[in-house]
N, C-alpha and C positions, 0 to 999 in steps of 0.2 A: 343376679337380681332378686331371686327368691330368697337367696339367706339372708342378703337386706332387707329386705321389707319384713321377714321375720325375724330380726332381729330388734327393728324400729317397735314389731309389737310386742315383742315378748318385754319394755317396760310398762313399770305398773301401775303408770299412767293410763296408759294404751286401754281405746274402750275396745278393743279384742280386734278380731279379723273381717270380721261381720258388718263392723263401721269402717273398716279399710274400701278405698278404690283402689283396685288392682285388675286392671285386663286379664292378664294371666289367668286369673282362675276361671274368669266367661270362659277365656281361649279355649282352658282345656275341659271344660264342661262342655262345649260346644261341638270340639272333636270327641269325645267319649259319647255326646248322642248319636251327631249323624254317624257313629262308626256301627255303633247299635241298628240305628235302622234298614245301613245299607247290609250287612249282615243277616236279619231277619226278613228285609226285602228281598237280597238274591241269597242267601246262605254262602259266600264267600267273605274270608277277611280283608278288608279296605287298608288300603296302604294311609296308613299315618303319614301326614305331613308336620313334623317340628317347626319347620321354618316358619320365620316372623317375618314373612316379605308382604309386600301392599297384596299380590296377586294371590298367593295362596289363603289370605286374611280376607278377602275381601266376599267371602259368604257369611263368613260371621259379623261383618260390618252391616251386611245389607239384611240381616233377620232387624226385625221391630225391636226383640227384647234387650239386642245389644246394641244400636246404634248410635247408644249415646257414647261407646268408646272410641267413636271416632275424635270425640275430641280429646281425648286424650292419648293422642299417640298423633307420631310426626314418621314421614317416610323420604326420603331422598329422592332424585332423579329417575333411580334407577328402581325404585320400588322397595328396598331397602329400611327399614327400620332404625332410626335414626336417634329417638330421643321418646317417650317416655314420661307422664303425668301420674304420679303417686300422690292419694291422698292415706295419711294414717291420722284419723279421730285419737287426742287424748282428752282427760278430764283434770279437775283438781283444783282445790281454790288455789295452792301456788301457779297455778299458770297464768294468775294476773300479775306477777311477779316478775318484770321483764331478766332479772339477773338468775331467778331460776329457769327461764326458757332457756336463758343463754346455756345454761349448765345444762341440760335436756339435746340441744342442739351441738353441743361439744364429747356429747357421749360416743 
């Protein structure tokens, strides 16, 4: 999922990463704080959690700064990670051009 989305901005269209919506990056800014703090709170290393499931996600859903990614992510039954809301910003006066979207969207 990350090489696509870097892939969607590496055209030169593409207003960069900065105007991208991507969870992923809160995700893992998220776990790089609190790993920090629990660290200089107890001086041990905190076990990293990878996983994209509802429950292990579900402190960085409930902080203020990220709770607007809850809409952009869908989870299954079982708490599971299911599907996924990417926004990538481009610019250009061709993009009122619907036959040049199309060739943007075909790349």
């Amino acid at each position: 999922m990350n090489n696509l989305v870097t892939d969607f901005e590496s055209y030169p269209e593409c207003l960069g990463s900065n105007f991208s919506h991507y969870f992923v990056r809160d995700y893992k800014f998220f776990q790089e704080t609190v790993e920090l703090e629990e660290d200089e709170a107890f001086g041990e290393e905190p076990q990293r959690n990878n996983t994209f499931t509802k429950s292990a996600m579900q402190p960085f859903f409930s902080w203020p700064e990220f709770k607007h990614w809850n809409g952009f992510v869908k989870f299954d039954e079982q708490g599971k990670l299911t599907r996924v809301w990417i926004v990538v910003a481009y610019h250009g006066q061709q993009l009122g051009d619907n036959v040049y979207r199309k060739g943007i969207l075909e790349r």
